[in-house]
Phi, psi and omega in degrees: 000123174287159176302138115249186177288000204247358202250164190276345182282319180264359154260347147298002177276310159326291212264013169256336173300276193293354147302324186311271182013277177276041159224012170256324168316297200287312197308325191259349159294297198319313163333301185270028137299330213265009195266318172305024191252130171335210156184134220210127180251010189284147180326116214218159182081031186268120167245134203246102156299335178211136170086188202279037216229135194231144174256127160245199171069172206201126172077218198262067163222134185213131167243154169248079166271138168256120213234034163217170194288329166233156167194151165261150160216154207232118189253131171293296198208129191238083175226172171212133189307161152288171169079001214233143190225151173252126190239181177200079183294103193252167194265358175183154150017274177248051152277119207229152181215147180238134186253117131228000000 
């Protein structure tokens, strides 16, 4: 007796066909979500050895604020991406930071 699609042998056959399917699909999607998670490249590791300074922002945005008239800060790694912004808030004029 021949197969067809409309018959129950051949559509449990079909539908073990497209599990295969779709779970040879999923094996190979689910990996490259995790290769698509950004990677923000903005100054990172900042230990603030002398004065007053707080680090804040998410994602490729970072703030600095300095809230005393000088301060050093000793950076694990100091870049900045295009799209991506480092601000550095002082509290007046003749105020200084040494980045190193």
């Amino acid at each position: 007796m021949k197969q067809n699609c409309f018959s129950e042998t051949g559509l449990l056959s079909g539908i073990r066909k497209l599990r295969i399917l779709l779970q040879s699909v999923t094996a190979v999607l689910v990996p490259s979500f995790f290769v698509w998670t950004p990677v923000y490249s903005n100054p990172r590791g900042g230990v603030v050895v002398h004065g007053d300074v707080q680090f804040s922002g998410t994602g490729g945005n970072l703030q600095i604020r300095q809230n005393s008239r000088n301060a050093i800060i000793n950076w694990e790694d100091f870049s900045i991406d295009a799209g991506e912004l480092t601000q550095f808030r002082q509290p007046n004029s003749s105020a200084a930071v040494l980045n190193r």
